[in-house]
C-alpha positions, 0 to 999 in steps of 0.5 A, a space after each residue: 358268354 366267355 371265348 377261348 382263343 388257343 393260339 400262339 405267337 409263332 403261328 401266322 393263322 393265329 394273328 389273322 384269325 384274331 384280327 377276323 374274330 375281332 371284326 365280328 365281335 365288334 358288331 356283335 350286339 351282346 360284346 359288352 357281355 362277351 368275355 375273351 380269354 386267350 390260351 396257351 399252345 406252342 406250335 413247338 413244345 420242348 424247343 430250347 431258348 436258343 434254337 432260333 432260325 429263319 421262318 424259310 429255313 423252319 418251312 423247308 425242314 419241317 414240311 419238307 417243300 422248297 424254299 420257293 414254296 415257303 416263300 410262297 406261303 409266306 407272300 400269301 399270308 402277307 395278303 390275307 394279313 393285309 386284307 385285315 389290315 395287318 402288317 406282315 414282314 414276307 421276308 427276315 423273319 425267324 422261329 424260335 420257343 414261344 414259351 417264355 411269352 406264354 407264361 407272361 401271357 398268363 401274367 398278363 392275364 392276372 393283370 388284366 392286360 392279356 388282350 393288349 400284351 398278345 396284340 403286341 406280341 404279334 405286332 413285333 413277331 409279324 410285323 416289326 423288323 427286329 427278332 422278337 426271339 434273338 434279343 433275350 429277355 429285355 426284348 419282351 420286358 420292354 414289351 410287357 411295359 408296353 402293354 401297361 405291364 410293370 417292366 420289373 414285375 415281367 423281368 421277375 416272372 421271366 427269370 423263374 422258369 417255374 413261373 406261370 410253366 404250369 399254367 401253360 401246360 395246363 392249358 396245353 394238355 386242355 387243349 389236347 382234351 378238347 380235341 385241338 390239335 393245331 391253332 387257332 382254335 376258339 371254344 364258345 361258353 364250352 358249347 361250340 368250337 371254331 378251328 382255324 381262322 374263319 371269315 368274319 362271317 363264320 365267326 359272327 354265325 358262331 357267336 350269335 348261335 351260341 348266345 342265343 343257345 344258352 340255357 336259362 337257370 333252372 330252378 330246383 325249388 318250388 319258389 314258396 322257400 323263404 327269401 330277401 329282395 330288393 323289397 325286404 325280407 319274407 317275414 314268417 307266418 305264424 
């Protein structure tokens, strides 16, 4: 069974979703069998490299409420993270493109090690006290290596900004297809869709159900076709 998780670094629902998503599969009885993609959407589509500003700043101008609102919202996330036992920086941090760690996602992907490189995409967007969006493309080299990337293979995919861009809109306008217009949103083997981040609970629910959905192959032959198996070879009769 596969799932697709479209999220991005930038959305705070996006790293507790995951961390809740991950308890249930963990005491899934099929994980081994489970197969997790993760897919690209940017919060902000089109924001340029260097429009960086403050997570309160973003908060105010974007929904319109007051700084000590956004504050608010900010403590609050702080306590569902930590519920997760995640860390969550409420204050210093700031907002900028997303894009570039899109495309290494999908690098990473190629790679094998997309799951571990958007853990520490996270980690260093919500949790770390450095900005993960002011420090240029070293920042996310260094971190790319930290997920077991090459560090010259990801400083060459961010050099070209040709590199993997279609693979992330694609996985964009997928998205706009299915009907997700805010993340994260996760697509069970393309049968059931879970929006938001849900309870462990929910997400155990969805899991069983669409395991336990899953057609059987259906065959179109009337099983007297000649064939080979682990005993041999039909032989033909005269």
């Amino acid at each position: 069974m596969r799932v697709e998780i479209w999220s991005d670094i930038a959305c705070p629902w996006c790293y507790v979703g995951k961390a809740r998503f991950e308890k249930a599969l963990a005491a899934f009885p099929h994980r081994e069998q489970v197969e997790v993609v993760h897919r690209s959407f940017e919060l902000d589509p089109g924001r340029a490299k260097d429009d960086v500003q403050p997570v309160l700043t973003m908060l105010t101008r974007k929904y319109g409420m007051s700084e000590a609102q956004a504050q608010a919202g900010e403590e609050n996330l702080g306590a569902q993270a930590a519920a997760e036992g995640l860390d969550y920086r409420t204050r210093g941090r700031d907002h900028g493109s997303t894009f570039d760690m899109h495309r290494l996602l999908h690098f990473a992907k190629e790679q094998g090690r997309q799951d571990e490189l958007i853990q520490i995409l996270y980690r260093a967007n919500f949790a770390e006290e450095r900005s993960l969006f002011t420090e240029g493309e070293e920042r996310l080299v260094q971190l790319a290596a930290e997920a077991g990337l090459d560090a010259e293979a990801a400083r060459t995919v961010l050099a070209d900004p040709a590199a993997y861009a279609d693979e992330v809109r694609a996985d964009e306008r997928e998205a706009a297809e299915l009907g997700a217009n805010g993340v994260p949103f996760f697509v069970l083997d393309r049968a059931y869709g879970v929006s938001g981040a849900q309870p462990a609970e929910v997400f155990a629910q969805a899991l069983t159900r669409a395991w336990g959905d899953r057609s059987p192959l259906k065959l179109m032959d009337d099983g007297g076709a000649q064939a080979c198996g682990p005993d041999g070879c039909a032989v033909p009769q005269q």
